[in-house]
PDBQT receptor file of N, H, CA, C and O in Angstrom, charges set to zero:
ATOM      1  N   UNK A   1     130.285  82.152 108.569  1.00  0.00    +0.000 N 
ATOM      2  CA  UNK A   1     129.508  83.370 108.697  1.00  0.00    +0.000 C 
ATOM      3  C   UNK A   1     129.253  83.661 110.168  1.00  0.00    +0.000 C 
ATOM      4  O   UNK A   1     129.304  82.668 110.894  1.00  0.00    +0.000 OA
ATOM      5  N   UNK A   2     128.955  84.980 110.830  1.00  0.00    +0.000 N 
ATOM      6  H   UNK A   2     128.914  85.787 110.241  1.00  0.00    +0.000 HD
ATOM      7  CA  UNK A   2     129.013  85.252 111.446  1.00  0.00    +0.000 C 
ATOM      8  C   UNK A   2     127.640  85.476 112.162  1.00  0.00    +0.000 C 
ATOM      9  O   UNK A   2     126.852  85.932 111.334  1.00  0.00    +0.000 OA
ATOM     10  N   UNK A   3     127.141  85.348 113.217  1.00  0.00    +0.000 N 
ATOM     11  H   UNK A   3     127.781  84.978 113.890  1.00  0.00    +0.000 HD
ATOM     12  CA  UNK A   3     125.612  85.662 113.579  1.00  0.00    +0.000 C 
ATOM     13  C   UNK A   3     124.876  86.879 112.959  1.00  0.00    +0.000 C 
ATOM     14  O   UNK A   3     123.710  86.904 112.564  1.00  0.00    +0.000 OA
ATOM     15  N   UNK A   4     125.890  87.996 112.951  1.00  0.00    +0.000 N 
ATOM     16  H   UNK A   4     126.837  87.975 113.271  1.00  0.00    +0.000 HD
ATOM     17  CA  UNK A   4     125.777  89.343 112.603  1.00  0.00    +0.000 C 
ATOM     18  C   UNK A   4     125.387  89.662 111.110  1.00  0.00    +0.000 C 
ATOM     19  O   UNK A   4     124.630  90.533 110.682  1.00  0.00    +0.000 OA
ATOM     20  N   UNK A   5     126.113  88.715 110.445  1.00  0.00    +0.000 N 
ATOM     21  H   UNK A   5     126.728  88.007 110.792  1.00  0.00    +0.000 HD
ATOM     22  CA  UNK A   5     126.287  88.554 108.715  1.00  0.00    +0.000 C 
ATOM     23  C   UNK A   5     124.712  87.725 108.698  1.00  0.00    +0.000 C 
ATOM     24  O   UNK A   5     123.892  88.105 107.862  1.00  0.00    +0.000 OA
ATOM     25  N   UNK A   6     124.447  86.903 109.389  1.00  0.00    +0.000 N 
ATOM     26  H   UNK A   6     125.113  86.594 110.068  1.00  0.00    +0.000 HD
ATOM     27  CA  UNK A   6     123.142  85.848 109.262  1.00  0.00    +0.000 C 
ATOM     28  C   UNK A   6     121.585  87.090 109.267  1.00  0.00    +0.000 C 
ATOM     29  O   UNK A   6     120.612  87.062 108.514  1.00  0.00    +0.000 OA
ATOM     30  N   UNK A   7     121.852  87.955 110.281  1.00  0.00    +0.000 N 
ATOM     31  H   UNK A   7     122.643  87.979 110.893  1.00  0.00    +0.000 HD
ATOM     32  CA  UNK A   7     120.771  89.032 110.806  1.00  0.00    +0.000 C 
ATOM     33  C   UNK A   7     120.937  89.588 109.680  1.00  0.00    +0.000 C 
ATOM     34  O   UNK A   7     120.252  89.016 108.832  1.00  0.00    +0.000 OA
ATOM     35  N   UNK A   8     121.614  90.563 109.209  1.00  0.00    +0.000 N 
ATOM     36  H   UNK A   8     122.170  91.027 109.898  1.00  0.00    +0.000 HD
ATOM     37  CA  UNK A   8     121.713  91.577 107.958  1.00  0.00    +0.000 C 
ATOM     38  C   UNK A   8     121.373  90.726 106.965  1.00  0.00    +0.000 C 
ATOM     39  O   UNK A   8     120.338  91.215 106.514  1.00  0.00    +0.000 OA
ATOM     40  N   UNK A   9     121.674  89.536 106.221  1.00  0.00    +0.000 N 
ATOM     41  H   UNK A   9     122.516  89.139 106.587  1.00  0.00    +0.000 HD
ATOM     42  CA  UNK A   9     120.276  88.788 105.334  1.00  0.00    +0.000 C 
ATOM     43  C   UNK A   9     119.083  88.649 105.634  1.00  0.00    +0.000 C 
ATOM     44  O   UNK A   9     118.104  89.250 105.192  1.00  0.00    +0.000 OA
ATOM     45  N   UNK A  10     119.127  88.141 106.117  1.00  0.00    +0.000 N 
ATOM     46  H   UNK A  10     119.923  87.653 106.476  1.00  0.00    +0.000 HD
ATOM     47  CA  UNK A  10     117.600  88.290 107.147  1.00  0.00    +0.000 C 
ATOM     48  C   UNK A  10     116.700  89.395 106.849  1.00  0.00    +0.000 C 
ATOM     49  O   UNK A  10     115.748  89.297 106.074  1.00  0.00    +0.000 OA
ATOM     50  N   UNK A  11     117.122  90.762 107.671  1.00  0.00    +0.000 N 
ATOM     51  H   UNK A  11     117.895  90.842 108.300  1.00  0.00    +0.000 HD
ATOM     52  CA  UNK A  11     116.638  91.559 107.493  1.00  0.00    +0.000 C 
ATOM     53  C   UNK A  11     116.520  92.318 106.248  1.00  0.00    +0.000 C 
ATOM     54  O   UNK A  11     115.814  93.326 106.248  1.00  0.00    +0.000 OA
ATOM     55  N   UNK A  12     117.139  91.945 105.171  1.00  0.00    +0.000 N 
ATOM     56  H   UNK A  12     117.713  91.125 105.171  1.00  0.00    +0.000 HD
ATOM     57  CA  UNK A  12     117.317  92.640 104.113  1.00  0.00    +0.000 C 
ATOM     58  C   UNK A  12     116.614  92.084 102.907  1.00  0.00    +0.000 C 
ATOM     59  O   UNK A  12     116.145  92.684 101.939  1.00  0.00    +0.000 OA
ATOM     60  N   UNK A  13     116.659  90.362 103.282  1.00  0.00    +0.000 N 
ATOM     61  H   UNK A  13     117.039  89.875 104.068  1.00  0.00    +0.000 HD
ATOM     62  CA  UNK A  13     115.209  89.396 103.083  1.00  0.00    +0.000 C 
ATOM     63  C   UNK A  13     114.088  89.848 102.863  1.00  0.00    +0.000 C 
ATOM     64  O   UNK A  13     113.343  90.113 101.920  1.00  0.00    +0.000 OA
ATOM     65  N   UNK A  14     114.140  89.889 104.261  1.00  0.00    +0.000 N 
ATOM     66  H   UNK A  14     114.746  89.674 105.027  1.00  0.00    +0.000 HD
ATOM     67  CA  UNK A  14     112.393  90.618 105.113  1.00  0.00    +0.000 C 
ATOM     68  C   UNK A  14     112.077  91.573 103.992  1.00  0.00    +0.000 C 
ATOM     69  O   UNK A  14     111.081  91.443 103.281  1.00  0.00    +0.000 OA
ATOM     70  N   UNK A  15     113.174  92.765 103.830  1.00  0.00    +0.000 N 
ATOM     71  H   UNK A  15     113.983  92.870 104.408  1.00  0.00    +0.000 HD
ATOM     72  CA  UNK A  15     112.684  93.959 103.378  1.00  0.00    +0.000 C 
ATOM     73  C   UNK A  15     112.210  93.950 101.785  1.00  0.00    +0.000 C 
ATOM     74  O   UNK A  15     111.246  94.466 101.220  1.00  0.00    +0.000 OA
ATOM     75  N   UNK A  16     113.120  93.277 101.395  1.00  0.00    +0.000 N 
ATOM     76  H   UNK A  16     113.903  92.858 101.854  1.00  0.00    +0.000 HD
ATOM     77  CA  UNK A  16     112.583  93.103  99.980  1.00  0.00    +0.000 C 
ATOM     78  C   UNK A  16     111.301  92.027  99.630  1.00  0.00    +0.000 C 
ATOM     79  O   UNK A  16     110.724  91.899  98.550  1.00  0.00    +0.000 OA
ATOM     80  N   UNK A  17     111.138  91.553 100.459  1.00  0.00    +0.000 N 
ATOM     81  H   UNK A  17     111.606  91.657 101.337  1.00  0.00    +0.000 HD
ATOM     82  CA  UNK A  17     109.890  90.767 100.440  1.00  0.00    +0.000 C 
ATOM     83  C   UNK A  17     109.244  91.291 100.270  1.00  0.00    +0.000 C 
ATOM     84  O   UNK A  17     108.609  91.366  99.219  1.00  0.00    +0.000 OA
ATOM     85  N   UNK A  18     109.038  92.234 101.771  1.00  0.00    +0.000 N 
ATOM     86  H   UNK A  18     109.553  92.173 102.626  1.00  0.00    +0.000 HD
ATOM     87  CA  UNK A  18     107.915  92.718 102.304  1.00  0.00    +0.000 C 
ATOM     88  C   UNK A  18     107.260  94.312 101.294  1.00  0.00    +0.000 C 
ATOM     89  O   UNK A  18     106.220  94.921 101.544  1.00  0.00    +0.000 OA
ATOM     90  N   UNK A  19     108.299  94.642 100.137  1.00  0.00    +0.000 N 
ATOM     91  H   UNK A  19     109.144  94.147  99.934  1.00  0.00    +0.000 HD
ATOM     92  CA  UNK A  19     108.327  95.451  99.349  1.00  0.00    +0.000 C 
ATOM     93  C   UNK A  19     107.445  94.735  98.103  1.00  0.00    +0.000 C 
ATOM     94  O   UNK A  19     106.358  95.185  97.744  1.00  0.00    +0.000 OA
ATOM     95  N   UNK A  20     108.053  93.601  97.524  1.00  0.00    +0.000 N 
ATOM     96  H   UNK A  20     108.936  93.234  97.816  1.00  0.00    +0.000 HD
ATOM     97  CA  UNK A  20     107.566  93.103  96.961  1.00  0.00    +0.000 C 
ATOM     98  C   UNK A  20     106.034  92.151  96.840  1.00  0.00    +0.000 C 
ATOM     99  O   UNK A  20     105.421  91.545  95.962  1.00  0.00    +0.000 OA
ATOM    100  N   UNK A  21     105.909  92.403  98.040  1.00  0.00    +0.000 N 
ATOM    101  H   UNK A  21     106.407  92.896  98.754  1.00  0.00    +0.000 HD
ATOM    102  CA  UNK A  21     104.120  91.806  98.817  1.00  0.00    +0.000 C 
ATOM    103  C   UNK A  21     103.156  92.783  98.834  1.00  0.00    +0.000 C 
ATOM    104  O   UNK A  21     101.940  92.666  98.681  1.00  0.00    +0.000 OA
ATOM    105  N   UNK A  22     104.030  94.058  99.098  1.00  0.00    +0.000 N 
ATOM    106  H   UNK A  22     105.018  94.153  99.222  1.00  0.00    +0.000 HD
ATOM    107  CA  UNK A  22     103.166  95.133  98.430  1.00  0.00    +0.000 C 
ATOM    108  C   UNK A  22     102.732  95.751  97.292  1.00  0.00    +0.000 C 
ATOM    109  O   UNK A  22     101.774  96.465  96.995  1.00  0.00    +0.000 OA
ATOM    110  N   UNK A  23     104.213  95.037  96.419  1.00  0.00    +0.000 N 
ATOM    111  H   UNK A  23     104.991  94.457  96.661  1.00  0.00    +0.000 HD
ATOM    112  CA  UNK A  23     103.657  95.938  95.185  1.00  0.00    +0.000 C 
ATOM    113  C   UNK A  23     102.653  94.820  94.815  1.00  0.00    +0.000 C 
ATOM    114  O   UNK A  23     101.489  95.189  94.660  1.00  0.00    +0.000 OA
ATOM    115  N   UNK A  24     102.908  93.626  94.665  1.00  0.00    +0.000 N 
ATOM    116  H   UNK A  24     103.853  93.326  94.791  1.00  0.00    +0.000 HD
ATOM    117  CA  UNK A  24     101.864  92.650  93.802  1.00  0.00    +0.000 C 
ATOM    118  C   UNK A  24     100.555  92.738  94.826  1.00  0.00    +0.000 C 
ATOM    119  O   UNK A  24      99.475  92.639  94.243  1.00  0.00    +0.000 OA
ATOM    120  N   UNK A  25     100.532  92.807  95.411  1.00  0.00    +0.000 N 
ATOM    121  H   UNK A  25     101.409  92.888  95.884  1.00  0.00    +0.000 HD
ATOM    122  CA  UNK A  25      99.020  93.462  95.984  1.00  0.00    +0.000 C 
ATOM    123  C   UNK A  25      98.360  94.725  95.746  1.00  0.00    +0.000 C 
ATOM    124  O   UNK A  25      97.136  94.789  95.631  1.00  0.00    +0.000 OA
ATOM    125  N   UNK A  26      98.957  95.522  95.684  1.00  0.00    +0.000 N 
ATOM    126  H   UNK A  26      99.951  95.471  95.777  1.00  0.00    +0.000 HD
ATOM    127  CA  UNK A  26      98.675  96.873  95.163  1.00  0.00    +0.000 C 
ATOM    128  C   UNK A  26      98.133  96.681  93.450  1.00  0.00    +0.000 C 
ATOM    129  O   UNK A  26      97.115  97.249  93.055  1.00  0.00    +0.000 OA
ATOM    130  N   UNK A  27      98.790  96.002  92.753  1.00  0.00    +0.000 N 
ATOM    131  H   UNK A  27      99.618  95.541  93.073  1.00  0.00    +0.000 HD
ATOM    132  CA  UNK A  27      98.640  95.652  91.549  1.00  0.00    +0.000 C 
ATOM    133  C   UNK A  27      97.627  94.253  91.362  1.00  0.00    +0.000 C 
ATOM    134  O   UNK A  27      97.394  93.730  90.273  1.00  0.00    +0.000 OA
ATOM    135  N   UNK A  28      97.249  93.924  92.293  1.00  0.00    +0.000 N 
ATOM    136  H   UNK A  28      97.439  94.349  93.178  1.00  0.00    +0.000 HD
ATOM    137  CA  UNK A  28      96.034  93.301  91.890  1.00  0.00    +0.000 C 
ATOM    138  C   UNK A  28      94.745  93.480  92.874  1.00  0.00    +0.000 C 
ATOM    139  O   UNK A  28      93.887  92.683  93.251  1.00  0.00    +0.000 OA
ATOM    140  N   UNK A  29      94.994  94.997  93.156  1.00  0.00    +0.000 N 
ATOM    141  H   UNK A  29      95.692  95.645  92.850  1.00  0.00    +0.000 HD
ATOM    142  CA  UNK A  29      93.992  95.659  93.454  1.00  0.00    +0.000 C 
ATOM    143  C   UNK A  29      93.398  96.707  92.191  1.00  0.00    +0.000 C 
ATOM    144  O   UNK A  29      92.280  97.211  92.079  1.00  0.00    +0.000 OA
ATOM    145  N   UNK A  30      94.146  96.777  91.638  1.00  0.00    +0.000 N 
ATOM    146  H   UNK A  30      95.054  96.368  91.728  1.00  0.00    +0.000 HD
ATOM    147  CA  UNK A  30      94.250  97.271  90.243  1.00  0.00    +0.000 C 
ATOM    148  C   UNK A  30      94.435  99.296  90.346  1.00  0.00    +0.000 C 
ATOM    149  O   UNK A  30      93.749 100.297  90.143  1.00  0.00    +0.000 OA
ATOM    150  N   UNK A  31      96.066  98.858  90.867  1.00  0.00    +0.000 N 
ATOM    151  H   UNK A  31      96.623  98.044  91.032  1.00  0.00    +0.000 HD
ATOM    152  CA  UNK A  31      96.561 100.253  91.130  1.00  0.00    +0.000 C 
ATOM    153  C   UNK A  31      97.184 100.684  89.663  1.00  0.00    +0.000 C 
ATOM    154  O   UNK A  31      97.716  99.732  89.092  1.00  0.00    +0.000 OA
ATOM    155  N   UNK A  32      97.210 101.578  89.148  1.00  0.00    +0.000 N 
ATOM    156  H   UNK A  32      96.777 102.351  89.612  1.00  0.00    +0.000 HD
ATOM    157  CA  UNK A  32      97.845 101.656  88.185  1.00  0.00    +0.000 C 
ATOM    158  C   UNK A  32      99.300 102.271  88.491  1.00  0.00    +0.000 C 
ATOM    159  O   UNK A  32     100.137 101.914  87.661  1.00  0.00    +0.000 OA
ATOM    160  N   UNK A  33      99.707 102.989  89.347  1.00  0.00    +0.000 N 
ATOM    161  H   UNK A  33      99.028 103.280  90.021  1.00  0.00    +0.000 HD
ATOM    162  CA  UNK A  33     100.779 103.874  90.087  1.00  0.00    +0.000 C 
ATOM    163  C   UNK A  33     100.853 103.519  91.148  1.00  0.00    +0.000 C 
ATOM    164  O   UNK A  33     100.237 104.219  91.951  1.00  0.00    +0.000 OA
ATOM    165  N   UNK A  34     101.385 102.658  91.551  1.00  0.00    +0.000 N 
ATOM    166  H   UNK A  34     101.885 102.089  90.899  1.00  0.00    +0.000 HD
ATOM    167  CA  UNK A  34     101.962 102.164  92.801  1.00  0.00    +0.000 C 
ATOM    168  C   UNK A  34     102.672 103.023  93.621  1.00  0.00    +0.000 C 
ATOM    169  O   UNK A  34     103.608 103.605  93.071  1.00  0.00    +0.000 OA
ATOM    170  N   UNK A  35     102.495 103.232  94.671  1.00  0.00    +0.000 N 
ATOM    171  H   UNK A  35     101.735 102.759  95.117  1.00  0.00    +0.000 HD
ATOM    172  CA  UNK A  35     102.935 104.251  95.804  1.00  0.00    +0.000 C 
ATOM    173  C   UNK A  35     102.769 105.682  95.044  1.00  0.00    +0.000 C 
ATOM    174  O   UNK A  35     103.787 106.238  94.631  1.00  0.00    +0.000 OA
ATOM    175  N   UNK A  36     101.887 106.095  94.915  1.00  0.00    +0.000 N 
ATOM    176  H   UNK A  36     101.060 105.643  95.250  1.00  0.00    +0.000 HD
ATOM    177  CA  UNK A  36     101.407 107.742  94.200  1.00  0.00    +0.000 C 
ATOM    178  C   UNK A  36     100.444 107.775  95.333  1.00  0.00    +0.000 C 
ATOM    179  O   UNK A  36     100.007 106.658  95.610  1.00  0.00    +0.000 OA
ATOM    180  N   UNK A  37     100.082 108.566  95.924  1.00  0.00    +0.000 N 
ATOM    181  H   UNK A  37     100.437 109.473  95.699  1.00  0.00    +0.000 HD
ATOM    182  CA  UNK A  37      99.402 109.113  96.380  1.00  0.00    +0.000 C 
ATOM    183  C   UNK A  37      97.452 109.047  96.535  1.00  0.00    +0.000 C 
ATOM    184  O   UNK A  37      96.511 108.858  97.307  1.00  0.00    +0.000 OA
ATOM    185  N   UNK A  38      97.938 109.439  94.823  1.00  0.00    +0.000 N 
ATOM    186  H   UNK A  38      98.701 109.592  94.196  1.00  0.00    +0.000 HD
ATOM    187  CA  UNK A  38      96.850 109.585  93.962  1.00  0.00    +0.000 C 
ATOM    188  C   UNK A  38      96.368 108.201  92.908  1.00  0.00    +0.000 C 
ATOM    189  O   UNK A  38      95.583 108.259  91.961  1.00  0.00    +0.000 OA
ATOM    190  N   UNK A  39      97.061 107.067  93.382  1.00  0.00    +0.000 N 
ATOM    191  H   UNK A  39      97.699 107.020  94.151  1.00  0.00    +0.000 HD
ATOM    192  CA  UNK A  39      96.912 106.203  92.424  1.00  0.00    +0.000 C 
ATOM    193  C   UNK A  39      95.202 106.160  91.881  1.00  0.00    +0.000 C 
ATOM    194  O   UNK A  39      94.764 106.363  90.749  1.00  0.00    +0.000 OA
ATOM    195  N   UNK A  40      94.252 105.717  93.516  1.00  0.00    +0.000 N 
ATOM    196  H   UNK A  40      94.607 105.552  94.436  1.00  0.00    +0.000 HD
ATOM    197  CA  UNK A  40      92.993 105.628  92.845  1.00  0.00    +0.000 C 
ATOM    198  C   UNK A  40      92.029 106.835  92.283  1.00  0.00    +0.000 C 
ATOM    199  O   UNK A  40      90.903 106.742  91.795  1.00  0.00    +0.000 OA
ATOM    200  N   UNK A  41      92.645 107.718  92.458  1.00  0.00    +0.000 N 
ATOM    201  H   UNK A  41      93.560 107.794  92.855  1.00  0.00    +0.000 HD
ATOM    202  CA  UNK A  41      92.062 108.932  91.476  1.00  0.00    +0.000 C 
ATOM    203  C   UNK A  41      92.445 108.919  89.936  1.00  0.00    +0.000 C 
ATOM    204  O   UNK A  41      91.658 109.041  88.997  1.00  0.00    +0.000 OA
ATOM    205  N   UNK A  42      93.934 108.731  89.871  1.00  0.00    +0.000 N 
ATOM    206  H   UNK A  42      94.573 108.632  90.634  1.00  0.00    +0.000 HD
ATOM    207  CA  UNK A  42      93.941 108.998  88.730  1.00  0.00    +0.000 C 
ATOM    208  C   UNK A  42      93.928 107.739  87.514  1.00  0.00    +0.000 C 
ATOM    209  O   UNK A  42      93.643 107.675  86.318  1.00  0.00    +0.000 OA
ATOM    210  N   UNK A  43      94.486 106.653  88.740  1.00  0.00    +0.000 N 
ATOM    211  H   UNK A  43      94.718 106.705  89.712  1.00  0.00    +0.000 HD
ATOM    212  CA  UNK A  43      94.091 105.182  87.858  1.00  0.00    +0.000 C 
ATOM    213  C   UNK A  43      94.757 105.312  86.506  1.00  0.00    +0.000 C 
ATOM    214  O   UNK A  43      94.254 104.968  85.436  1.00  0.00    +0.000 OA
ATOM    215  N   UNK A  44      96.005 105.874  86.697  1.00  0.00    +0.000 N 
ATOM    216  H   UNK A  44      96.413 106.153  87.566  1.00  0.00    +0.000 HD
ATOM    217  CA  UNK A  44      97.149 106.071  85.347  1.00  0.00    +0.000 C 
ATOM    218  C   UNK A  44      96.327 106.995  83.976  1.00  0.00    +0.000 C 
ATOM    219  O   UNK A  44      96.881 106.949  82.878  1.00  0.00    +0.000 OA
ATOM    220  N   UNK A  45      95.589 107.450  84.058  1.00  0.00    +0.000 N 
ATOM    221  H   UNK A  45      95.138 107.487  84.950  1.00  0.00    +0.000 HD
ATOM    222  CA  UNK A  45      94.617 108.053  82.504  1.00  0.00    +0.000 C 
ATOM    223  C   UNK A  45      95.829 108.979  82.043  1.00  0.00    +0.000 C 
ATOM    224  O   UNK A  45      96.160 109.043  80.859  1.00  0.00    +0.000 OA
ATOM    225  N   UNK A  46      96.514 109.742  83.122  1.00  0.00    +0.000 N 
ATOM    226  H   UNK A  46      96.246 109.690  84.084  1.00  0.00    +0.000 HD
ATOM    227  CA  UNK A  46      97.779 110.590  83.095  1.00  0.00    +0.000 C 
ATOM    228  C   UNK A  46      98.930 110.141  81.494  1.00  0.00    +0.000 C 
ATOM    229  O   UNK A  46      99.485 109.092  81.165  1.00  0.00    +0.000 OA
ATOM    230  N   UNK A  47      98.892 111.015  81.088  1.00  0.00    +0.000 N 
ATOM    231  H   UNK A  47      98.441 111.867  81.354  1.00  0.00    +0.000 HD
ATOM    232  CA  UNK A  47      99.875 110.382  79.833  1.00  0.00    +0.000 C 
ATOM    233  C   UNK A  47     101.046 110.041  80.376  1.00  0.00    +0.000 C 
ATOM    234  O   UNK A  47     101.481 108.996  79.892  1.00  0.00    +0.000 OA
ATOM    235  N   UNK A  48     101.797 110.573  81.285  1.00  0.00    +0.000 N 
ATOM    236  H   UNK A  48     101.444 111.422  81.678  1.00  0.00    +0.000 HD
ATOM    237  CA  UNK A  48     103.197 109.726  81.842  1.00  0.00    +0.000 C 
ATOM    238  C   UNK A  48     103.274 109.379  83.202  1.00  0.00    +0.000 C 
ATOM    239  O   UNK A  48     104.220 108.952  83.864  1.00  0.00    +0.000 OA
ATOM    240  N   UNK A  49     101.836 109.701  83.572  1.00  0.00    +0.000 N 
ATOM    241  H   UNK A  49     101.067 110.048  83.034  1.00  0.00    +0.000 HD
ATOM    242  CA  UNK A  49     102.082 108.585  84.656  1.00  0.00    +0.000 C 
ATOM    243  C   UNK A  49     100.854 109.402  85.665  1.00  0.00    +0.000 C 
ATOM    244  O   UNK A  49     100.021 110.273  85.414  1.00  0.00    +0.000 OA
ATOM    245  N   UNK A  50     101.211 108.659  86.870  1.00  0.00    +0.000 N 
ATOM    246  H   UNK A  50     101.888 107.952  87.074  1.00  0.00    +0.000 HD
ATOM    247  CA  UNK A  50     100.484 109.586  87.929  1.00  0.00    +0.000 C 
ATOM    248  C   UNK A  50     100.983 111.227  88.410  1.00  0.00    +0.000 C 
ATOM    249  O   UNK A  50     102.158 111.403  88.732  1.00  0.00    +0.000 OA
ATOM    250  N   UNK A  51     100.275 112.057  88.422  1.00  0.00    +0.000 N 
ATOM    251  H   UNK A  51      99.320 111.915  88.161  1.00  0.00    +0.000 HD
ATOM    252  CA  UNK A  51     100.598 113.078  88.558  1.00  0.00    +0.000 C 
ATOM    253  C   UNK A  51     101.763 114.130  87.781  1.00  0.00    +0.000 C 
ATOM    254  O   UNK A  51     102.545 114.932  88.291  1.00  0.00    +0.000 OA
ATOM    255  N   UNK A  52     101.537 113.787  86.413  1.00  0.00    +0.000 N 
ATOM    256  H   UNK A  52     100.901 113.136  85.999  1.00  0.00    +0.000 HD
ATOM    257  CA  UNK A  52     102.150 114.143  85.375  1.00  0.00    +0.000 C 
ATOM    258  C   UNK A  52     101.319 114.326  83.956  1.00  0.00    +0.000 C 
ATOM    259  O   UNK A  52     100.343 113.697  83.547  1.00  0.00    +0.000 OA
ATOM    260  N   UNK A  53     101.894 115.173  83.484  1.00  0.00    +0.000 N 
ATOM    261  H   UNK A  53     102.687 115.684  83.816  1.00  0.00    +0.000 HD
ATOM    262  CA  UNK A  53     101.661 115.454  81.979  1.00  0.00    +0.000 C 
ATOM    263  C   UNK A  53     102.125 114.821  81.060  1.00  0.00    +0.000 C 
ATOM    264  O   UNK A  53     103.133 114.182  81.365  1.00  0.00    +0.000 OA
ATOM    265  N   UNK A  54     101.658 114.703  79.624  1.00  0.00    +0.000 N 
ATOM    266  H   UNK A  54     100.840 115.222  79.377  1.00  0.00    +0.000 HD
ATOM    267  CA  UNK A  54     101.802 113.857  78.536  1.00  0.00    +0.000 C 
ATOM    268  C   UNK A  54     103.710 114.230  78.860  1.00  0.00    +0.000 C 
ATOM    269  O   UNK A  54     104.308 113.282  79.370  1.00  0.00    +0.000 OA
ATOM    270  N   UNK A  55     104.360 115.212  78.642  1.00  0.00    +0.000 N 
ATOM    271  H   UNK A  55     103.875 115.981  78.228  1.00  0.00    +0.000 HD
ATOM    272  CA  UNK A  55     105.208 115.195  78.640  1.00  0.00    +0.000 C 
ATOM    273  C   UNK A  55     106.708 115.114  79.875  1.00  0.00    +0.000 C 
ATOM    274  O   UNK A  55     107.937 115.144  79.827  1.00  0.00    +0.000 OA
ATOM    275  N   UNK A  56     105.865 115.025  80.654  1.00  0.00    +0.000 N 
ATOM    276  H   UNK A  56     104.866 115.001  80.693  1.00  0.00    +0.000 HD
ATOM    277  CA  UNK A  56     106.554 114.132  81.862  1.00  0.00    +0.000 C 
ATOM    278  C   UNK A  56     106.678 115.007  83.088  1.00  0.00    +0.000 C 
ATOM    279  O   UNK A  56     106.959 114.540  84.192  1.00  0.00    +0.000 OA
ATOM    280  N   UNK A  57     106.403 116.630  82.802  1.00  0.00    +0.000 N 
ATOM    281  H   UNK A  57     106.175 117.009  81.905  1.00  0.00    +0.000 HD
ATOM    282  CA  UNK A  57     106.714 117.164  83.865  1.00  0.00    +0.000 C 
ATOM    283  C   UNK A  57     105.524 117.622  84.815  1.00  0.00    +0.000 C 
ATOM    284  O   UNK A  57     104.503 118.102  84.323  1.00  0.00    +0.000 OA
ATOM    285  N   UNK A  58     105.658 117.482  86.022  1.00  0.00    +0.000 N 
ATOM    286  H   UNK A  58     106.488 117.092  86.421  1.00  0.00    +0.000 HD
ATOM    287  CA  UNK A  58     104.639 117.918  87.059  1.00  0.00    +0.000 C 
ATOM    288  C   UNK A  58     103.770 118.830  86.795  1.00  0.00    +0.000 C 
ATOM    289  O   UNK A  58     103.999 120.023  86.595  1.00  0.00    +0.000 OA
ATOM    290  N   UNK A  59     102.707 118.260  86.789  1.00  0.00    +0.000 N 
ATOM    291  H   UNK A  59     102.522 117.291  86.951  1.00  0.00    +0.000 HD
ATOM    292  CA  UNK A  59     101.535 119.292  86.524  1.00  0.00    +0.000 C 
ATOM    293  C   UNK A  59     101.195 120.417  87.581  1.00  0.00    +0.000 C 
ATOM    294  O   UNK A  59     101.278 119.833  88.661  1.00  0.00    +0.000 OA
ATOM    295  N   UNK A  60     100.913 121.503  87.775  1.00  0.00    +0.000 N 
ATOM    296  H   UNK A  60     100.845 121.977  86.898  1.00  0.00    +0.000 HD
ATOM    297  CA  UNK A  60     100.362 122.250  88.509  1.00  0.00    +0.000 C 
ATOM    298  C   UNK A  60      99.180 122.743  89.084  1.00  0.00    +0.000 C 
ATOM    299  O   UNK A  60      98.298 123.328  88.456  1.00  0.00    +0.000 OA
ATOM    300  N   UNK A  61      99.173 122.499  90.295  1.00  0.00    +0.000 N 
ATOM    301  H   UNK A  61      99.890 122.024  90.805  1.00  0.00    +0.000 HD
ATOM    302  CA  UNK A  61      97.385 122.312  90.874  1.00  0.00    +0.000 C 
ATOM    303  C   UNK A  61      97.683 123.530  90.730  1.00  0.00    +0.000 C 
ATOM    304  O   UNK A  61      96.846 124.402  90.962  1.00  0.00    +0.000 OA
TER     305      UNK A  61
């Protein structure tokens, strides 16, 4: 392997880690919608999710 090939794991390591350190923190902060915006407002009550309607499409402010 090459030094170059060693860095691009590495970094690609890092990234999914560092993705994954967020979500399980986020989730035991007790996010219900992870990366929404709106997670602690709406705290999932949303029928399909954060910032959505029972039937899935974007609600309108």
């Amino acid at each position: 392997m090459k030094p170059v090939d060693i860095i691009a794991i590495v970094a690609i390591l890092l990234t999914v880690g560092a993705a994954v350190f967020y979500i399980v923190r986020a989730k035991r902060r007790g996010e219900k919608c992870v990366g929404c915006p709106y997670a602690k407002q709406c705290g999932g009550k949303c029928g399909g999710g954060c910032g959505s309607s029972k039937n899935g499409k974007k609600d309108k402010d």
